[in-house]
DRENKOLGU-884631 format. One record per residue (C-alpha): z, x, y negated; residue number from 0; residue in one letter. Coordinates in pm, whole numbers, plus 32768, in hexadecimal, padded with zeros to 4 digits. Example, Ala and Ser with C-alpha at 12.3 -4.5 7.8 and 13.67 -1.06 7.14 Angstrom:
# residues 2
@Z 830C; X 84CE; Y 81C2; pos 0; code A
@Z 82CA; X 8557; Y 806A; pos 1; code S
END
This chain:
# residues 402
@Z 4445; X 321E; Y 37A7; pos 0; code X
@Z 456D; X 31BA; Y 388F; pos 1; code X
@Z 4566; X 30BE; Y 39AA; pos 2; code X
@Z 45EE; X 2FC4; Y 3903; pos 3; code X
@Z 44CF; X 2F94; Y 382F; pos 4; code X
@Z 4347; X 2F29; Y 38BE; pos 5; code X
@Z 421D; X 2FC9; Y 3811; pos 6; code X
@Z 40C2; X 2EC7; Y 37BA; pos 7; code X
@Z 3F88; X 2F87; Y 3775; pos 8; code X
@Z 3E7D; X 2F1A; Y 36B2; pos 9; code X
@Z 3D50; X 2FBC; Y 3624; pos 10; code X
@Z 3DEE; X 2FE6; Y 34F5; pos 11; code X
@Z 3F6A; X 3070; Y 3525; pos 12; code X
@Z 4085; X 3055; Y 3619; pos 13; code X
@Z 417E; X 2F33; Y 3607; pos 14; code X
@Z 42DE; X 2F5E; Y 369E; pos 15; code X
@Z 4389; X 2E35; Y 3734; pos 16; code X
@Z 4529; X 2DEF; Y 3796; pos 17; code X
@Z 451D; X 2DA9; Y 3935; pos 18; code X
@Z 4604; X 2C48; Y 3984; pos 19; code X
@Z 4748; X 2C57; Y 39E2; pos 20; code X
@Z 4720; X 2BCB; Y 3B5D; pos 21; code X
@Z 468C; X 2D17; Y 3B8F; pos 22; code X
@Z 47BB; X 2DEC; Y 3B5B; pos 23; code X
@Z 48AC; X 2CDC; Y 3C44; pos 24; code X
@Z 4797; X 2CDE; Y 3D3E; pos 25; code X
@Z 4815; X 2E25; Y 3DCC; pos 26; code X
@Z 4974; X 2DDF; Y 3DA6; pos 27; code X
@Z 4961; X 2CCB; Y 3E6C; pos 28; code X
@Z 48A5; X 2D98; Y 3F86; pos 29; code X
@Z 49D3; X 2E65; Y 3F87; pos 30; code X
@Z 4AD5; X 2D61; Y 3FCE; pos 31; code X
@Z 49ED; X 2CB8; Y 40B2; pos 32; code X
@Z 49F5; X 2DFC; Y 41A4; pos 33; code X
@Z 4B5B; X 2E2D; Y 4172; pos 34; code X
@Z 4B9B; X 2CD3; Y 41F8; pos 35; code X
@Z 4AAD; X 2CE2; Y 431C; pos 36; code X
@Z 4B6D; X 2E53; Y 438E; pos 37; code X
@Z 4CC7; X 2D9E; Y 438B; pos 38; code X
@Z 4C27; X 2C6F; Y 445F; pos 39; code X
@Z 4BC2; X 2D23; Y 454F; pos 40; code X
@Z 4CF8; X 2E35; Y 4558; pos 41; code X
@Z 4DD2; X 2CFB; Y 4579; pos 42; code X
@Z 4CFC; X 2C84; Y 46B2; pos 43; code X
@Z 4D08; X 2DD2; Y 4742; pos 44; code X
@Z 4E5B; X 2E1B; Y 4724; pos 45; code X
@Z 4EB8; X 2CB4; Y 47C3; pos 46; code X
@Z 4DCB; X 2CA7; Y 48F1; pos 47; code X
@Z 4E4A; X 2E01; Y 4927; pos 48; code X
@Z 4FC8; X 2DC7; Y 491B; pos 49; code X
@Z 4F6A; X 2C61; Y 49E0; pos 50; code X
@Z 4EAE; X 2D6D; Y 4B01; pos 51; code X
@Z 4FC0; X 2E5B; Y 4B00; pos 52; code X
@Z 50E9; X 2D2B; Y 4B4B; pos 53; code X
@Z 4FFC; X 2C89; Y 4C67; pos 54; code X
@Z 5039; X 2E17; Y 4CF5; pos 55; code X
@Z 5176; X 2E21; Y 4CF9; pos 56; code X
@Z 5180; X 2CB5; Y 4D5A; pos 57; code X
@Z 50D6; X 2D03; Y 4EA1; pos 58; code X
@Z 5177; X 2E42; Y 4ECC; pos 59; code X
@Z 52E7; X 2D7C; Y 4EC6; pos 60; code X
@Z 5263; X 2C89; Y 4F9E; pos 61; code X
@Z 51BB; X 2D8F; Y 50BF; pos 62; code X
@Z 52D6; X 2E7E; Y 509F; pos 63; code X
@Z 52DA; X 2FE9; Y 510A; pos 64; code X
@Z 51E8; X 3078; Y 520B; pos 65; code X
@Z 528A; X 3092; Y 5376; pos 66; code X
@Z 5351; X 31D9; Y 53A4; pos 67; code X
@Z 52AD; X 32B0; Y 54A6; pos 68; code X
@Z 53CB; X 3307; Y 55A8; pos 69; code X
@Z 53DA; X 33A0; Y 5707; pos 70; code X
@Z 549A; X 32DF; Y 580F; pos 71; code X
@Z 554B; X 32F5; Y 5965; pos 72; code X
@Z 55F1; X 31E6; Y 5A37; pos 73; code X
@Z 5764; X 3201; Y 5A9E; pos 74; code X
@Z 57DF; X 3250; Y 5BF1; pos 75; code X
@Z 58DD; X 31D8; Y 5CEC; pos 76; code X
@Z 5940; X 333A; Y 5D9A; pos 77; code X
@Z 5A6D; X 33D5; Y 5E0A; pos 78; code X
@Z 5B3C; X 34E8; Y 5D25; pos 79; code X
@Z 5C66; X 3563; Y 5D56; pos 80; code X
@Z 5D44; X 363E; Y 5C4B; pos 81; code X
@Z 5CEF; X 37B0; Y 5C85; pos 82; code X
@Z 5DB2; X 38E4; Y 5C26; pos 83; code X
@Z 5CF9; X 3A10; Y 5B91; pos 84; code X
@Z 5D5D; X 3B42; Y 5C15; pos 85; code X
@Z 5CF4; X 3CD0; Y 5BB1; pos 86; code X
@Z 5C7C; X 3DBE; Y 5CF4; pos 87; code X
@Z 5B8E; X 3EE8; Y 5D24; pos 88; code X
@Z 5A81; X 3F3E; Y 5DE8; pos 89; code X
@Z 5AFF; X 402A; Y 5ED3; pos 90; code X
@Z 5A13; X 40C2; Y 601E; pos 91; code X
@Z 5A95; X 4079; Y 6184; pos 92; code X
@Z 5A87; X 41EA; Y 61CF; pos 93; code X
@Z 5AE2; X 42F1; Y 60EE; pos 94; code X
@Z 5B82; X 4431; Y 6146; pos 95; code X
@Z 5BAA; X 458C; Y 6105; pos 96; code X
@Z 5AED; X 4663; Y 6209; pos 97; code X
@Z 5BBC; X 479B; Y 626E; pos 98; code X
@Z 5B46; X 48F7; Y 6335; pos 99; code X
@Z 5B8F; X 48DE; Y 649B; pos 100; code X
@Z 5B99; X 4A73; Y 64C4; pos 101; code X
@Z 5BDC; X 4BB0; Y 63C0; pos 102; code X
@Z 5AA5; X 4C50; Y 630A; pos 103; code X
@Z 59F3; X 4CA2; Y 61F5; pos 104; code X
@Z 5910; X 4B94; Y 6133; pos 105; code X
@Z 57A3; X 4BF3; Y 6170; pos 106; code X
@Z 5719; X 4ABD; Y 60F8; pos 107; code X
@Z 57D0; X 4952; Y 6073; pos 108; code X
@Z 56F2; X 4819; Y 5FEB; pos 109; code X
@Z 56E8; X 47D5; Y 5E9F; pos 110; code X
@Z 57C1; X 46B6; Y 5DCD; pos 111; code X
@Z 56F6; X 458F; Y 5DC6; pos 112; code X
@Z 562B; X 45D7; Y 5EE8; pos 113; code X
@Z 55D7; X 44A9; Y 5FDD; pos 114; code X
@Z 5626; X 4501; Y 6155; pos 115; code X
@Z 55B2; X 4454; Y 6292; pos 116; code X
@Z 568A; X 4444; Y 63B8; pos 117; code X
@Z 569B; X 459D; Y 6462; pos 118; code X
@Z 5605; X 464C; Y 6330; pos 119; code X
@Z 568E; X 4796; Y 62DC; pos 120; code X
@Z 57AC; X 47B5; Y 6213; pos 121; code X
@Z 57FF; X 491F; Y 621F; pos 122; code X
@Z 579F; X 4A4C; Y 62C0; pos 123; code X
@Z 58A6; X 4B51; Y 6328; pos 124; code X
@Z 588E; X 4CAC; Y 6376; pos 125; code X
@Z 583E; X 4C90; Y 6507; pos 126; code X
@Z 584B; X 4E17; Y 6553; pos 127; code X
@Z 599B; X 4E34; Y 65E4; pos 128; code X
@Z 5976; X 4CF4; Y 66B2; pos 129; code X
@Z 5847; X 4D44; Y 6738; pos 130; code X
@Z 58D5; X 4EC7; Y 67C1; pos 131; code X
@Z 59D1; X 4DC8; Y 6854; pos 132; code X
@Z 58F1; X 4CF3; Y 691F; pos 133; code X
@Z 582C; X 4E28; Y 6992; pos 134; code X
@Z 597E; X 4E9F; Y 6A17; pos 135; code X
@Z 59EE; X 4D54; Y 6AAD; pos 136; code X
@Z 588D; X 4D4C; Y 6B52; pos 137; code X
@Z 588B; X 4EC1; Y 6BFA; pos 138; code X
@Z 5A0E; X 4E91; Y 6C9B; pos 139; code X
@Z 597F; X 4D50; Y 6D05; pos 140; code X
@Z 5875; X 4E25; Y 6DCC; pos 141; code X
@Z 596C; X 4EFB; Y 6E4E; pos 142; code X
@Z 5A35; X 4DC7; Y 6ED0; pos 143; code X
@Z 592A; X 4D2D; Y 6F5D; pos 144; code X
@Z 589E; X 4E5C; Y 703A; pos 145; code X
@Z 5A29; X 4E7E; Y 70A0; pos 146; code X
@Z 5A18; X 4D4A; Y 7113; pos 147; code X
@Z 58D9; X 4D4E; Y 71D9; pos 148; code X
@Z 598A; X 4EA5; Y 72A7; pos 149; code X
@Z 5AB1; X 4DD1; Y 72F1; pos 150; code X
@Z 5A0A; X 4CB5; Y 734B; pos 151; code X
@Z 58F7; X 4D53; Y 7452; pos 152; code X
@Z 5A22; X 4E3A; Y 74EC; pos 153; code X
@Z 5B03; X 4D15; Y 7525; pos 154; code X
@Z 59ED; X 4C41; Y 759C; pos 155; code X
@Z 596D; X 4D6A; Y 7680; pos 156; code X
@Z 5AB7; X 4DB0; Y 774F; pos 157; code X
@Z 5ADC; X 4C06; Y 7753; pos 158; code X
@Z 597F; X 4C0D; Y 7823; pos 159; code X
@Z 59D9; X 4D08; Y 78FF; pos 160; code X
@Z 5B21; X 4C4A; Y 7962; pos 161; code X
@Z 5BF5; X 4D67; Y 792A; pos 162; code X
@Z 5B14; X 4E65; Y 7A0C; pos 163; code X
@Z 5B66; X 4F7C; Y 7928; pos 164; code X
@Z 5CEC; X 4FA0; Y 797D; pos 165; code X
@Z 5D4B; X 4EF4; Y 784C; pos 166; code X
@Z 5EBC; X 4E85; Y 7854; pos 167; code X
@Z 5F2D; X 4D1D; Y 77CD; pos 168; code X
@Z 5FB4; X 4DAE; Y 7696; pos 169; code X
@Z 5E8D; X 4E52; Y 7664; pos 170; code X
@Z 5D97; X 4D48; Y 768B; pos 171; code X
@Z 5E85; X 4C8C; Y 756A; pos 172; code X
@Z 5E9A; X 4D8C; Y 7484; pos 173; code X
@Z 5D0F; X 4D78; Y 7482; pos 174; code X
@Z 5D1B; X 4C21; Y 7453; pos 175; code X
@Z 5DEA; X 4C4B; Y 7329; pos 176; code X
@Z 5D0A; X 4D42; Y 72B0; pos 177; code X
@Z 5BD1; X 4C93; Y 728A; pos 178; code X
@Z 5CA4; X 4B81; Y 7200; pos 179; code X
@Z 5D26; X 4C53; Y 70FF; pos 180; code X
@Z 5BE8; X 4CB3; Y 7093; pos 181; code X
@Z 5B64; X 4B47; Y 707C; pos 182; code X
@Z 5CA4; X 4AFD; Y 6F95; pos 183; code X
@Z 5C33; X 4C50; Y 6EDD; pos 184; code X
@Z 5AC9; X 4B8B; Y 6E92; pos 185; code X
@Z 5B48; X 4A67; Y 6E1C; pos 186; code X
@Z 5C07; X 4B41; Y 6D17; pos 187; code X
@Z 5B03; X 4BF5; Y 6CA0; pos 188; code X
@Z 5A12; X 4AED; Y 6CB6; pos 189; code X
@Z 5B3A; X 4A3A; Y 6BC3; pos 190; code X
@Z 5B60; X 4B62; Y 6AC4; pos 191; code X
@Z 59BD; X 4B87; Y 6AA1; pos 192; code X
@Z 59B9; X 4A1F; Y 6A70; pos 193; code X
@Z 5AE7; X 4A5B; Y 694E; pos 194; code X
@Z 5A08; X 4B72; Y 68CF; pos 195; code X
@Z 58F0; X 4AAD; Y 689A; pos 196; code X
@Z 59CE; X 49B3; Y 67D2; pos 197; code X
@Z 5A23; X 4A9C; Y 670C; pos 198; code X
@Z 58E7; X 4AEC; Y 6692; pos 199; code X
@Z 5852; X 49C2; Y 668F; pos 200; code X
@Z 597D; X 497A; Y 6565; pos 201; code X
@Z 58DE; X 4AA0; Y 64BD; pos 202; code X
@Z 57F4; X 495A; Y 646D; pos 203; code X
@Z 58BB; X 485A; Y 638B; pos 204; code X
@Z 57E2; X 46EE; Y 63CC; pos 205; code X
@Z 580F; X 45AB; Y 6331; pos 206; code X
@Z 58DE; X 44B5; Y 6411; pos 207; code X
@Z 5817; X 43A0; Y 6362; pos 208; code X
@Z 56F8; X 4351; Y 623F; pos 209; code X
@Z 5779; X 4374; Y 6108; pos 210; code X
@Z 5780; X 445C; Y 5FC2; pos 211; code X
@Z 5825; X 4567; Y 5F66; pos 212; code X
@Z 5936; X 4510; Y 5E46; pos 213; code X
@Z 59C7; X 4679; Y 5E02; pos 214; code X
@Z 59E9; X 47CA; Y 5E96; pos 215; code X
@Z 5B40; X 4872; Y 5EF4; pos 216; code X
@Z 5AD5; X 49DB; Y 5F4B; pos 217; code X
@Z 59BB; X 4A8A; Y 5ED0; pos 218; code X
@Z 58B3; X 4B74; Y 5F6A; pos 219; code X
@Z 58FE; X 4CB3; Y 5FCB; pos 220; code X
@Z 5A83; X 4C3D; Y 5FC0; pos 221; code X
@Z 5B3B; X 4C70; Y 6121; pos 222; code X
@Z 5B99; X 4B17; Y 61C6; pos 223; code X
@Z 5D18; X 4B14; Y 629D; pos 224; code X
@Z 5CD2; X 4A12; Y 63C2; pos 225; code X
@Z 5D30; X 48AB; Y 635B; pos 226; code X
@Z 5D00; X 4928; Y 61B9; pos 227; code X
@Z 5C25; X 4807; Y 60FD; pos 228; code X
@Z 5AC9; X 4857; Y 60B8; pos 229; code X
@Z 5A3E; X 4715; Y 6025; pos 230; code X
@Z 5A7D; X 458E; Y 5FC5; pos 231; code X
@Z 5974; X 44BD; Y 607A; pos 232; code X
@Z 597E; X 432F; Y 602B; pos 233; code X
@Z 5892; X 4230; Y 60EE; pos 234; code X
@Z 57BC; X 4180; Y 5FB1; pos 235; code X
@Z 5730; X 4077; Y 60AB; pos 236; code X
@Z 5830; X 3FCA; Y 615D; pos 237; code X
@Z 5944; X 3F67; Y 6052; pos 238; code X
@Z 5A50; X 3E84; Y 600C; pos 239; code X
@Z 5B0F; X 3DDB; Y 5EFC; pos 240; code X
@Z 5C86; X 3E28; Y 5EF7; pos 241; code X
@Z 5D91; X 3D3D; Y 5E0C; pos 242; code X
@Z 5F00; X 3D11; Y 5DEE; pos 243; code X
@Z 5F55; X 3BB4; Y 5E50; pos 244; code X
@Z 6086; X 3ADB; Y 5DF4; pos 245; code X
@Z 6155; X 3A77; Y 5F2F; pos 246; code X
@Z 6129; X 3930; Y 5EAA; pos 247; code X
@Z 5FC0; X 392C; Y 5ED2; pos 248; code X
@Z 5F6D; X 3981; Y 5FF0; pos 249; code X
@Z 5FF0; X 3832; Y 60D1; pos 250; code X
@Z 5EC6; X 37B2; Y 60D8; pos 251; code X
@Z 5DD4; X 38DF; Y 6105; pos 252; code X
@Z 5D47; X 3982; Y 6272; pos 253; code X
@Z 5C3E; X 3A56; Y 62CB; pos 254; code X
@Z 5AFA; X 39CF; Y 6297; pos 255; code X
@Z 5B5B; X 38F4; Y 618B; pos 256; code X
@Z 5A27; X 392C; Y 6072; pos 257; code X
@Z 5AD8; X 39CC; Y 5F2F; pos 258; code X
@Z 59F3; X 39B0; Y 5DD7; pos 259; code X
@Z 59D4; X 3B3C; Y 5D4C; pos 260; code X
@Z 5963; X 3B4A; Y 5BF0; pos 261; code X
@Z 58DD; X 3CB4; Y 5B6D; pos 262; code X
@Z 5804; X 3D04; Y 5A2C; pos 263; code X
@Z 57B2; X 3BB1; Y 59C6; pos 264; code X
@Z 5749; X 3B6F; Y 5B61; pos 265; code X
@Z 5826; X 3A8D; Y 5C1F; pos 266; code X
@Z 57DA; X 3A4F; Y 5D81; pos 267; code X
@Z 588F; X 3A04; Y 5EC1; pos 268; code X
@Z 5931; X 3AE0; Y 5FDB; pos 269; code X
@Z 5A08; X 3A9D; Y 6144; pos 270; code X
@Z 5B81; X 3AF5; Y 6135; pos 271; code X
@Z 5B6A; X 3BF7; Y 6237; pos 272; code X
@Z 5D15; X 3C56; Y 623B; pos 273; code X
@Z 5E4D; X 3BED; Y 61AA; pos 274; code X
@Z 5F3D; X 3D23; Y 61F9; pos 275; code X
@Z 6056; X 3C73; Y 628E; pos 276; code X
@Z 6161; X 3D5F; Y 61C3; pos 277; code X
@Z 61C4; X 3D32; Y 606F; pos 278; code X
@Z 6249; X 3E12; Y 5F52; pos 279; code X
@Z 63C4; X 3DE6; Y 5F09; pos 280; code X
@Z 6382; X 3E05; Y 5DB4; pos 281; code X
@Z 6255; X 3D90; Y 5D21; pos 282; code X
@Z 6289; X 3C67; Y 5E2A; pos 283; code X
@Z 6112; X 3C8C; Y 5E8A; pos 284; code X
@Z 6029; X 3C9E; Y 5FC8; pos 285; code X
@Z 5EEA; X 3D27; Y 5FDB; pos 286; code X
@Z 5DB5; X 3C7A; Y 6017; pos 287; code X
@Z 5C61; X 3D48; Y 6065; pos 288; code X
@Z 5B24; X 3C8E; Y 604B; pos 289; code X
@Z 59CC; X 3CF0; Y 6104; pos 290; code X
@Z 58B1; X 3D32; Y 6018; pos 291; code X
@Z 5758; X 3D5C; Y 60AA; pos 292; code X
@Z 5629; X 3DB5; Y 5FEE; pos 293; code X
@Z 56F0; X 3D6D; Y 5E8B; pos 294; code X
@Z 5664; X 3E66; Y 5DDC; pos 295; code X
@Z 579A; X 3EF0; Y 5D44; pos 296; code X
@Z 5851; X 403F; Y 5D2C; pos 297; code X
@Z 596E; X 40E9; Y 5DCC; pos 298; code X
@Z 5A5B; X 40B8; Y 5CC0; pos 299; code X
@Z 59BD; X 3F88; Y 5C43; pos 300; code X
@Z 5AA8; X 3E9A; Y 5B78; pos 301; code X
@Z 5AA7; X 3D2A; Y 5C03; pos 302; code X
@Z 5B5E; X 3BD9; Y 5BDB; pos 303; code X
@Z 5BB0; X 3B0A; Y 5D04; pos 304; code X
@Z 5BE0; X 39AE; Y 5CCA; pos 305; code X
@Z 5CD7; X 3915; Y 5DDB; pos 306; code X
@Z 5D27; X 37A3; Y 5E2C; pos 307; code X
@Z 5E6F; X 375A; Y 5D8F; pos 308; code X
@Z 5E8D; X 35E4; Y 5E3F; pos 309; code X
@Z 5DDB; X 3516; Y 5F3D; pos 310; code X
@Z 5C67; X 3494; Y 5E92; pos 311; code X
@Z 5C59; X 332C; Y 5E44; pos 312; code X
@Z 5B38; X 326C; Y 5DEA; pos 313; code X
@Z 5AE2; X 3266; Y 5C47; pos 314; code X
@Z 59C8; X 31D6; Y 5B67; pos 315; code X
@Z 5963; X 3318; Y 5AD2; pos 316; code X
@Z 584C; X 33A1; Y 59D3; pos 317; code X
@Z 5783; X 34BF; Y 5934; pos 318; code X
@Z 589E; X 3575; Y 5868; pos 319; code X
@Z 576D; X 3558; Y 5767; pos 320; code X
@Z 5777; X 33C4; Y 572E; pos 321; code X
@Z 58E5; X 341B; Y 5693; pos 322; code X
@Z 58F3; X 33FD; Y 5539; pos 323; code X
@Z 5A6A; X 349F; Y 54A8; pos 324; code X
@Z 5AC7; X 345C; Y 535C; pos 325; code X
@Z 5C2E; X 341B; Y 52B5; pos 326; code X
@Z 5D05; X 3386; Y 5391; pos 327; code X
@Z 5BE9; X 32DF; Y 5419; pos 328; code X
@Z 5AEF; X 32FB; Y 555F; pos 329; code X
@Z 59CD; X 3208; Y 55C6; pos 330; code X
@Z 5885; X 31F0; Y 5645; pos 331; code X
@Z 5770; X 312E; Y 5623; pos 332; code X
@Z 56CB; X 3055; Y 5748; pos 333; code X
@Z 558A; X 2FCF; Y 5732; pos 334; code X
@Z 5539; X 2E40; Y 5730; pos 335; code X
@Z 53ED; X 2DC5; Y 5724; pos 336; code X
@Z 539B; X 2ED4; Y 5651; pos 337; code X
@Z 54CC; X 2EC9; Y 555A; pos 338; code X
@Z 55DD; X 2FDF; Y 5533; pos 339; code X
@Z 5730; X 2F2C; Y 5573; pos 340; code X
@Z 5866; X 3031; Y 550A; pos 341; code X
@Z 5960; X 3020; Y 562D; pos 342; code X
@Z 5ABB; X 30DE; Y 55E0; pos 343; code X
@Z 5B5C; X 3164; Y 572F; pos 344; code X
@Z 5C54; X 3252; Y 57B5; pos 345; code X
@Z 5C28; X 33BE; Y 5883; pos 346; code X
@Z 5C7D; X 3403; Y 59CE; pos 347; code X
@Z 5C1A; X 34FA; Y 5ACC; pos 348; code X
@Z 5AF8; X 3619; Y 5A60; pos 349; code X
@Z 5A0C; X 36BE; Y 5B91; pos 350; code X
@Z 591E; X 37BB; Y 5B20; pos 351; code X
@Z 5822; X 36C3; Y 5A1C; pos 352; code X
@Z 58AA; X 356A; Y 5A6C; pos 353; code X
@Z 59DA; X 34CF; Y 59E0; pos 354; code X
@Z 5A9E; X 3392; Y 5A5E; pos 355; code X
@Z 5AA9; X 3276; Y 5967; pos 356; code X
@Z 5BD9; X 3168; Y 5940; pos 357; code X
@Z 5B61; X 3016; Y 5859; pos 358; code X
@Z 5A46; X 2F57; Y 5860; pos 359; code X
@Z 5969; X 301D; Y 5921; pos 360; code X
@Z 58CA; X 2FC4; Y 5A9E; pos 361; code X
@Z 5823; X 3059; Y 5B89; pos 362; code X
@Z 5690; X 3066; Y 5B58; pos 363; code X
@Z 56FC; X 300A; Y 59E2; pos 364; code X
@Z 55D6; X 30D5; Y 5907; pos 365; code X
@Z 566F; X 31BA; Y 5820; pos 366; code X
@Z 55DC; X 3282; Y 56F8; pos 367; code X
@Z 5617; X 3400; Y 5740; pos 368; code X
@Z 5527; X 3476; Y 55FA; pos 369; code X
@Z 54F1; X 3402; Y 5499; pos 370; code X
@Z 564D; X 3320; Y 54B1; pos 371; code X
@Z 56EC; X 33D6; Y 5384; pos 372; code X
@Z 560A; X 334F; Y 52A1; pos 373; code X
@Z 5619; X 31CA; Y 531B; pos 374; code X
@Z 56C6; X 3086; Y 5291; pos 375; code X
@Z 5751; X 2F8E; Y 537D; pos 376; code X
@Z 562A; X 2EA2; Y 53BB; pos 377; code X
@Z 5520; X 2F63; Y 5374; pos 378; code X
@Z 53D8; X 2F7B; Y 5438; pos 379; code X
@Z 537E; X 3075; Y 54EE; pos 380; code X
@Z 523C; X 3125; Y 5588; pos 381; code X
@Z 522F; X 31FB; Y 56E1; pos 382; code X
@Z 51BD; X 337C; Y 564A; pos 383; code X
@Z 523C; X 33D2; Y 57A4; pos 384; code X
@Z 5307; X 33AB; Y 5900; pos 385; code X
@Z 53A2; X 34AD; Y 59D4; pos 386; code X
@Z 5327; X 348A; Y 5B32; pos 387; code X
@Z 549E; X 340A; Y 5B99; pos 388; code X
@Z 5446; X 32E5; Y 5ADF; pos 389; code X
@Z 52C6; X 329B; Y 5B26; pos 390; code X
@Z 5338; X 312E; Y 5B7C; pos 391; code X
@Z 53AF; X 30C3; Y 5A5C; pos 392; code X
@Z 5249; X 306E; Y 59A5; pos 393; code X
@Z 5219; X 2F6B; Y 5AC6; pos 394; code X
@Z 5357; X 2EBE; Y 5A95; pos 395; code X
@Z 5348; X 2EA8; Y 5903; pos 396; code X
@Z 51D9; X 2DFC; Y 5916; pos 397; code X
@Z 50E6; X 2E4E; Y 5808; pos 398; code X
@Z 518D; X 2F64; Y 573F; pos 399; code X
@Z 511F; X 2F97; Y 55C0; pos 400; code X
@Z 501A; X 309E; Y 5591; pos 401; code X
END
C-alpha cells in the first residue's frame, strides 16, 4: 500500500481508500510560501544595510579626515650672516723634537705612546765619563781654594804689620796680585765644576713640558752625538685649530672674534686667537689658528671652520626641518587656529639648524617642523609635540585639537 492510498479496517477485511487532491498541493504550497518569506526578508536586509553603509560614508564626507599629528616651532627674528666653510686640523701649540744635549750611550728611552709629565724622564745616558769629570773639576777646585787661602793670609799678614818685615813696594804688590790671582783661579774652577755638573745632569734627558711621546729617533743601547734627536713629544692638552684663509676673508676677522668648529657630527664654538699677518704668494692665503679648550679632539683631528663672509643682518628664520623640497617647489606650513596653511617661500642664509625664510613668513609665525610631508593645504592639525624653542606657541593658537 502506497501513500497515496488510506486503509479502513473493519472486523471483516481491509478497505483501501484514494487520499484528496488538496493533500498533495498542501505541501507545495508550503514550499513557495518559505521561498517568498526568505526573499522578503533578504530584500530588507540587503536595503537597510546598503541604506547604513551610505549614512557612513555620509558622515565620514561630512567630518573629514582625523587631524594630522605634527610637531611645531615658531619662527625667529635673529641675525645671520653668509659664512664660508673652510678645512683645518687640529694641531698642538707645542710640539717638538727633543734632542741630546751631550754624547753617550742610550741606557734607557720611554716608550712610543707613553704619557709624560713635565720634568719626567725622557732618557737616560751613560753618566760615567761625566761624573770622573765633575770629580776632577771638584779636586782642582780644592787645590785652588787652599792656594788661595795661603795667598790671602800672607798678603793680609805683611798688610797688618805695615810693612815691619822689610818688604819693598814692589813686593807688597806682587802679593797683592797674588792672592788676587788665586781668587780669579776660584771663580774658574768654581765655573768648570759648575759646567761639569751640567754635563751630567744632560746624562738625564727630561720633558720640557706634559705631553706624549709620538715616536722614537734613537734606540737603546744606540750612542747619542750632542744635539742628535731622541724623540717627538706633542702637548695633547693645550691645542689649536690651524686653516688656510682667503685674503678676502679675513677684513672683518680679529682675535677674539668666536669662530663655529664643526668635528664628527659636533659643532661648537671657539675664540680667533691669531690671524698671521703674512700671506702665501701663491695660494693667496693667511693663516688663522683658533684656541680650543677642553674640545675633546685629537692632534690631527679634521675640522671645518665656518667664517663670516659679510656683515649679519637681521632675518626671519626657521628649523631647516619645517622645509618641505619638492620639484621646483619649497613651502612650509604655518599653523592657524589649528589648520595647516601651505606657504611657498624662498632660501636665504643657513646657521647650524635654522634657515632664513623669504615669503609669507613672520616672526613668532608657528611653523610645522614634523609630519608636514604628509599634509594638504587646509588641513587640521593636532600638537604630537613642540621643541622647547617654541613652548609659546600653544598659548598663542588657543585650544589646539587633541
Amino acid at each position: 500500500m502506497d501513500q497515496s492510498t488510506m486503509m479502513y479496517e473493519d472486523t471483516d477485511n481491509v478497505i483501501e481508500a484514494p487520499l484528496p487532491k488538496w493533500f498533495h498541493n498542501r505541501r507545495l504550497l508550503a514550499g513557495f510560501a518559505f521561498l517568498v518569506l526568505a526573499s522578503i526578508g533578504l530584500a530588507g536586509y540587503l536595503l537597510f544595510g546598503v541604506s547604513k553603509v551610505e549614512a557612513t560614508v555620509d558622515d565620514a564626507e561630512r567630518s573629514g579626515p582625523p587631524p594630522a599629528p605634527v610637531a611645531i616651532a615658531k619662527a625667529k627674528m635673529i641675525d645671520m650672516a653668509p659664512h664660508t666653510v673652510l678645512p683645518g686640523t687640529v694641531i698642538s701649540v707645542r710640539d717638538a723634537v727633543i734632542a741630546s744635549e751631550t754624547s753617550g750611550k742610550i741606557l734607557e728611552i720611554a716608550k712610543v705612546g707613553e704619557l709624560l709629565e713635565a720634568n719626567g724622564n725622557i732618557a737616560t745616558i751613560d753618566a760615567t765619563d761625566a761624573k770622573q769629570m765633575v770629580a776632577q773639576r771638584s779636586a782642582e777646585l780644592a787645590r785652588l781654594q787652599s792656594l788661595l787661602t795661603y795667598h790671602t793670609d800672607y798678603f793680609n799678614r805683611v798688610e797688618l804689620a805695615n810693612n815691619k818685615l822689610g818688604v819693598s813696594e814692589i813686593g807688597i804688590a806682587e802679593l797683592r796680585s797674588n792672592r788676587d790671582t788665586a781668587r780669579a783661579d776660584v771663580a774658574r774652577a768654581e765655573s768648570a765644576l759648575q759646567a761639569a755638573q751640567n754635563s751630567l745632569d744632560r746624562t738625564t734627558i727630561r720633558a720640557p713640558f706634559p705631553g706624549a711621546v709620538v715616536s722614537q729617533s734613537i734606540q737603546q743601547g744606540e750612542y747619542a752625538q750632542t744635539g742628535s734627536p731622541v724623540v717627538r713629544l706633542v702637548d695633547t692638552i693645550n691645542l689649536e685649530v690651524s686653516a688656510q684663509v682667503p685674503a678676502a676673508l679675513v677684513q672683518p676677522l680679529a682675535p677674539g672674534t668666536m669662530l663655529e668648529i664643526t668635528s664628527l657630527g659636533r659643532t661648537f664654538k671657539a675664540p680667533l686667537r691669531a690671524l698671521v699677518p703674512v700671506g702665501d704668494s701663491v695660494s693667496r692665503t693667511m693663516e688663522l689658528r683658533v684656541s680650543l679648550k677642553d674640545s675633546g679632539l685629537l692632534v690631527g683631528s679634521p675640522v671645518r671652520v665656518s667664517l663670516p663672509s659679510a656683515a649679519p643682518r637681521s632675518v626671519v628664520a626657521i628649523p631647516r626641518d619645517a622645509v618641505i623640497l619638492r620639484t621646483g617647489a619649497q613651502y612650509v606650513y604655518v599653523v592657524e587656529e589649528g589648520v595647516a596653511s601651505k606657504r611657498d617661500v624662498e632660501l636665504g642664509y643657513a646657521e647650524r639648524d635654522m634657515i632664513e625664510v623669504i615669503g609669507e613668513v613672520s616672526a613668532n609665525d608657528v611653523v610645522i617642523i614634523r609630519g608636514g610631508e604628509r599634509l594638504r593645504d587646509g588641513q587640521e592639525v593636532s600638537f604630537q609635540a613642540v621643541i622647547p624653542s617654541a613652548s609659546e606657541a600653544i598659548s598663542s593658537l588657543g585650544s589646539p585639537l587633541q
